[in-house]
N, CA and C atoms as an extended XYZ file, in Angstrom:
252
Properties=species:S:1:pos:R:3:atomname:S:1:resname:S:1:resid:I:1 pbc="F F F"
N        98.689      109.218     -134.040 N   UNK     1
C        98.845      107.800     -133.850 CA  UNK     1
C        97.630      107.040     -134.362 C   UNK     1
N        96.765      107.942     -134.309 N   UNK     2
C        95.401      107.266     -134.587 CA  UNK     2
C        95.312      106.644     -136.042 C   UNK     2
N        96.418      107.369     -137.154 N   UNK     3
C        96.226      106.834     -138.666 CA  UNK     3
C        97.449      105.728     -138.820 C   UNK     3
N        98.354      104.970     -137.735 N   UNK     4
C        98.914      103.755     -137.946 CA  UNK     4
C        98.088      102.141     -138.017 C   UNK     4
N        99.160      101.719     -139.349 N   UNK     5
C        98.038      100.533     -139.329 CA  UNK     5
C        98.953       99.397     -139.289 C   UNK     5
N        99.009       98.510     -138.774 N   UNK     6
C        99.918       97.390     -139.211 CA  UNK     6
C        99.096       96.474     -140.249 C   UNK     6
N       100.255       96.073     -141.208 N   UNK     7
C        99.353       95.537     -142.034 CA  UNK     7
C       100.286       94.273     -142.695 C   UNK     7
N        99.649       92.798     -143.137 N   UNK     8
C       100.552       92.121     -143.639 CA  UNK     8
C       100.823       91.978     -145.381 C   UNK     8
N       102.078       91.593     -145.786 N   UNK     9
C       102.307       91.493     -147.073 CA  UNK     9
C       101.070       90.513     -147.910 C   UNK     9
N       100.844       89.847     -147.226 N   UNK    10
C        99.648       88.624     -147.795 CA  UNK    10
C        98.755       89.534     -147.764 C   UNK    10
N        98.204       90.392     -147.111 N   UNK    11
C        96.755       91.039     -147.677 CA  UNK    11
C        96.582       92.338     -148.024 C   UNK    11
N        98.207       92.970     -148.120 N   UNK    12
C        98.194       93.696     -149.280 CA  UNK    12
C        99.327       93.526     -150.536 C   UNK    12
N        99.117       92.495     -151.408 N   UNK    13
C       100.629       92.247     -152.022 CA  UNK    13
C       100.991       93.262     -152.990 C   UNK    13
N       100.311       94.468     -153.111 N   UNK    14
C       100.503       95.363     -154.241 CA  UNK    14
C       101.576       96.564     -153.521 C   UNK    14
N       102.000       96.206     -152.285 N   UNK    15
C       102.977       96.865     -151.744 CA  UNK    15
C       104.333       96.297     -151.899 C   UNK    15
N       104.447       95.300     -152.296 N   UNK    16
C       105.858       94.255     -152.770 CA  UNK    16
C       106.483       94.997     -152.960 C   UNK    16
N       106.386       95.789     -154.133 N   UNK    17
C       107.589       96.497     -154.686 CA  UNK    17
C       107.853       97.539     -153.641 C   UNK    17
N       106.843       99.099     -153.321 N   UNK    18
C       107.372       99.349     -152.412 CA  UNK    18
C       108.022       99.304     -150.913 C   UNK    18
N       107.387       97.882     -150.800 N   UNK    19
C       108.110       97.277     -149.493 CA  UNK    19
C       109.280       97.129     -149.733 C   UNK    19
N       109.920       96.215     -150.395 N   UNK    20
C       111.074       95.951     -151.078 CA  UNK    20
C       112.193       97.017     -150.938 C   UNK    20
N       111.927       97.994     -151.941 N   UNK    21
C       112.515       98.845     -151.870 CA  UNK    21
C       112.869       99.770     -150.269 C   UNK    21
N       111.693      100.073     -149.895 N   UNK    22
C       111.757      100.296     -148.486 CA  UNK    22
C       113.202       99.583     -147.589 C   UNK    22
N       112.735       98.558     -147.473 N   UNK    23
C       113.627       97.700     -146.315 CA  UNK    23
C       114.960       97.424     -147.235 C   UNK    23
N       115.456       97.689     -148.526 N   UNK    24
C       116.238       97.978     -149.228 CA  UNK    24
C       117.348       98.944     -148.749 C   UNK    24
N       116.479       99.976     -148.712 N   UNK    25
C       116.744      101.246     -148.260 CA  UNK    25
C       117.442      101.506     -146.851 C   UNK    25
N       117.247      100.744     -146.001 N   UNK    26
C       117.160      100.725     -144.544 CA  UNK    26
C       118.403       99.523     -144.608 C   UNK    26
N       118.538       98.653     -144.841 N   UNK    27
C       119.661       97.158     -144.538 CA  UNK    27
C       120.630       97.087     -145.783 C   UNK    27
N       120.090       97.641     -146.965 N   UNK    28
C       121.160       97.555     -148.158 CA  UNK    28
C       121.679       95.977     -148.412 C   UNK    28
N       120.341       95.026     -148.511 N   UNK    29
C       120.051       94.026     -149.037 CA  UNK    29
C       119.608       94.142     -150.124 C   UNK    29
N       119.742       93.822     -151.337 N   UNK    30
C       119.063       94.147     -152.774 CA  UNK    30
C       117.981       94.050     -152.518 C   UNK    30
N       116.938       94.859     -153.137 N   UNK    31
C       115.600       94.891     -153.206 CA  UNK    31
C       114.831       93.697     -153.943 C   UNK    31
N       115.558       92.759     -154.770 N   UNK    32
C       115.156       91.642     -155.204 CA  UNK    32
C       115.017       90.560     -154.150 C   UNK    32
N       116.025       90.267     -153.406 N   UNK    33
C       115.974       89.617     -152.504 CA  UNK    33
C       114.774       89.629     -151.184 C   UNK    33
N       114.553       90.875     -150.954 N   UNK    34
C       113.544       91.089     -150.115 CA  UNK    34
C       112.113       90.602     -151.082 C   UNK    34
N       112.165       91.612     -152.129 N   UNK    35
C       110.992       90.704     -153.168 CA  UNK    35
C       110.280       89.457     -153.113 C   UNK    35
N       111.433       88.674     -153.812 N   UNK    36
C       111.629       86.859     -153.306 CA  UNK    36
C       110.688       86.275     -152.855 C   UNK    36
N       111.823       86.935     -151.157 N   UNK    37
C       110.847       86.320     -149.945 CA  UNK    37
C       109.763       86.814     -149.630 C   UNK    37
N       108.971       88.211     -149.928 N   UNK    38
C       107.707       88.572     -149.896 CA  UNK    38
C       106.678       87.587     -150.677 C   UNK    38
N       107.218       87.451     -152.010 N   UNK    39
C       106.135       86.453     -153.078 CA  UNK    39
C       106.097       85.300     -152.652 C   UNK    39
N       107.058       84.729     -151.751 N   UNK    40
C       107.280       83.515     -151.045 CA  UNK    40
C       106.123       83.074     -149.940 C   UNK    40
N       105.746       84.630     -149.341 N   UNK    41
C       105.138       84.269     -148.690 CA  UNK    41
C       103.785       84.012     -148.919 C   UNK    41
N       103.300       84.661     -150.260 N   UNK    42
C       102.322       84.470     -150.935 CA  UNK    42
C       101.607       83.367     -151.419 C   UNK    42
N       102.666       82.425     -151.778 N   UNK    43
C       102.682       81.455     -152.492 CA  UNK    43
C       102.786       80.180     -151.523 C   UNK    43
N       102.931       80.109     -149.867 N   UNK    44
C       102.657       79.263     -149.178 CA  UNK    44
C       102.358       79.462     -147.633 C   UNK    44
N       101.537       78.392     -146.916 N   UNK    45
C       101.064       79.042     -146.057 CA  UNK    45
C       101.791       78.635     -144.734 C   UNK    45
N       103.274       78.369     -145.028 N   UNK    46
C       103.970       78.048     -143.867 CA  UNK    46
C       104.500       79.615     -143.082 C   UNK    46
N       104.595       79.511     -141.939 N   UNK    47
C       104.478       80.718     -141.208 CA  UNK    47
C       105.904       81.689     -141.191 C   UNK    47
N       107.121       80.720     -142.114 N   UNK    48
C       108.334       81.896     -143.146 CA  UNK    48
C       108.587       81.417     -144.190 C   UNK    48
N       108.873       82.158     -145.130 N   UNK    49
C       108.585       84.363     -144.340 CA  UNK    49
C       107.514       84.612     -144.186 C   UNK    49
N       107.264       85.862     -143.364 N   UNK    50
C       106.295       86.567     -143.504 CA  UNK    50
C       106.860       88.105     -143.288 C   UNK    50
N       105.947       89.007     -144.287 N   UNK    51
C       106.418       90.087     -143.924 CA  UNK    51
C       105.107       91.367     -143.154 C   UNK    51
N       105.491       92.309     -142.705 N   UNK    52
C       104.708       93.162     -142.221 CA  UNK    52
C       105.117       94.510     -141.977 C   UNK    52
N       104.310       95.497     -142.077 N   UNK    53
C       104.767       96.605     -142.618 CA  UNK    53
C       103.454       97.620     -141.416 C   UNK    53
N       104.476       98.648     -141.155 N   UNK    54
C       103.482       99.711     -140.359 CA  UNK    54
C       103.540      100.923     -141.324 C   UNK    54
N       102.008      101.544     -141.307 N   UNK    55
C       101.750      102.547     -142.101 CA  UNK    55
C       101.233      103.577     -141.663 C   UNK    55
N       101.622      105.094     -142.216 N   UNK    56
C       100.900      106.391     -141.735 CA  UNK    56
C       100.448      106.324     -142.828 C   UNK    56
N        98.996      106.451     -142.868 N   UNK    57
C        98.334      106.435     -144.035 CA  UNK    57
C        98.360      105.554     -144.590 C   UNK    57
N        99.079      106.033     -146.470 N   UNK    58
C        99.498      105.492     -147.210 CA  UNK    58
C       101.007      105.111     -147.217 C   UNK    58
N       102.108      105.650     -146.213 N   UNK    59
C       103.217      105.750     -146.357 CA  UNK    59
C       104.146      104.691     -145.030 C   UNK    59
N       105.018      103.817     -145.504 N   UNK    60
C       105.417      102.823     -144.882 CA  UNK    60
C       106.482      103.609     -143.698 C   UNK    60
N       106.127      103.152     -142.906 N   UNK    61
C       106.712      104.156     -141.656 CA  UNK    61
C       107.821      102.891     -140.773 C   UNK    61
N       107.589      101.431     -140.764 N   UNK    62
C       108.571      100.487     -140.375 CA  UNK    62
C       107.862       99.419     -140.773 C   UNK    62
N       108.661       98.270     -140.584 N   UNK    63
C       108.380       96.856     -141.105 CA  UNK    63
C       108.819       95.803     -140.456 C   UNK    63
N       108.836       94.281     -140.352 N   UNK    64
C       109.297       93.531     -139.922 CA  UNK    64
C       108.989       92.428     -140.783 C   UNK    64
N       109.836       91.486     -140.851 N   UNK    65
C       109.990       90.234     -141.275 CA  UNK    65
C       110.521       89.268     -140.361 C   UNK    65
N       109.535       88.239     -140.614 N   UNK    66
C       109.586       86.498     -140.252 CA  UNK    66
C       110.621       85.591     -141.212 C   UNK    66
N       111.908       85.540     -141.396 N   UNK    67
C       112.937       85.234     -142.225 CA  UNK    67
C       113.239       84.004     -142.580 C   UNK    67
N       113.646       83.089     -143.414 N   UNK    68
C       114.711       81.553     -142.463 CA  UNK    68
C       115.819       82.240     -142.431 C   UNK    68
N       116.809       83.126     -143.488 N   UNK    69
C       118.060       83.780     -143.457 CA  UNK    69
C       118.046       84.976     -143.094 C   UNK    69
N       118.627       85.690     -142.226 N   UNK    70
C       119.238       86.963     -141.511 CA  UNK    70
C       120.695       87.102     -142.779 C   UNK    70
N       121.096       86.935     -143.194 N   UNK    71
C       122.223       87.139     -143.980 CA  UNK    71
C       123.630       86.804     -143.062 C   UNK    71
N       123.492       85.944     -141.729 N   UNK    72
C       124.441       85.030     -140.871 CA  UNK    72
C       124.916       84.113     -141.312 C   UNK    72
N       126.062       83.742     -140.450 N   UNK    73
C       126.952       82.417     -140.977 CA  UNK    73
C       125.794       81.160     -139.784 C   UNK    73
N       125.107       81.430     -139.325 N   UNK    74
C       124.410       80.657     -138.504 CA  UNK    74
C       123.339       80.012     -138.851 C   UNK    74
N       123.448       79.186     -139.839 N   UNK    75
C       122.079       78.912     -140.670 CA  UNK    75
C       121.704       77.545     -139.611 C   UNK    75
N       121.889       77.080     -138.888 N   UNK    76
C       121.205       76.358     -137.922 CA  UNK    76
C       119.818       76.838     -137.107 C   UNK    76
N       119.756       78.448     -137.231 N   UNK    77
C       118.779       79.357     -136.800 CA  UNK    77
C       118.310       80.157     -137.992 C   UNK    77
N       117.440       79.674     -137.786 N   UNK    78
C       115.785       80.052     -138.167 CA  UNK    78
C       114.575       80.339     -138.026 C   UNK    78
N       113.959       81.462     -138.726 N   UNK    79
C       112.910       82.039     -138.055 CA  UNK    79
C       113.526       83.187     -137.574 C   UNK    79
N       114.398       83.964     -138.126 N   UNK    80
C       114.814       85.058     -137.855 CA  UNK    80
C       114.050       86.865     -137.991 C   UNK    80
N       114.200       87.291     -137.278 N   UNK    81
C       113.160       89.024     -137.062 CA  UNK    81
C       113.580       89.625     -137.790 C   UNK    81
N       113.464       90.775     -138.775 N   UNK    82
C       114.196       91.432     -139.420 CA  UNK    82
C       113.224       92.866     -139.156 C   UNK    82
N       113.629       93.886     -138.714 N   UNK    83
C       112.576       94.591     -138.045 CA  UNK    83
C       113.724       96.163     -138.184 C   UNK    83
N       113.005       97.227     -138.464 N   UNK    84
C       113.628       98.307     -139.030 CA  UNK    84
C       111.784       99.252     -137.994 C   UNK    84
């Protein structure tokens, strides 16, 4: 337990792609889409999205995201968890 790290997409963005793919992998949302909203979050400092990612080591072990869309017919809600 001692080598888990939580860590966010903003201060490591060279994980994009394999994040992406990751949570791809897991929800079978295109991996572009997750992309997107990762660079999204890069690019401003409102608090969604955000993404975050837990690591053994080097290797992404779970993640979570700060969303506006869940992929719901409920778009009145926002700020949605997306957490694997």
């Amino acid at each position: 337990m001692d080598n888990y790290k939580i860590i966010t997409i903003t201060n490591k963005p060279e994980l994009i792609e394999n994040a992406a793919v990751w949570f791809h992998d897991k929800w079978r949302v295109p991996a572009e889409e997750y992309r997107k909203s990762m660079e999204e979050s890069l690019e401003s400092a409102a608090p969604v999205p955000q993404w975050y990612l837990v690591m053994e080591d080097n290797r992404i072990i779970g993640g979570a995201g700060v969303i506006q869309n869940d992929f719901h017919k409920r778009k009145d809600m926002d700020g949605n968890t997306c957490v694997w």
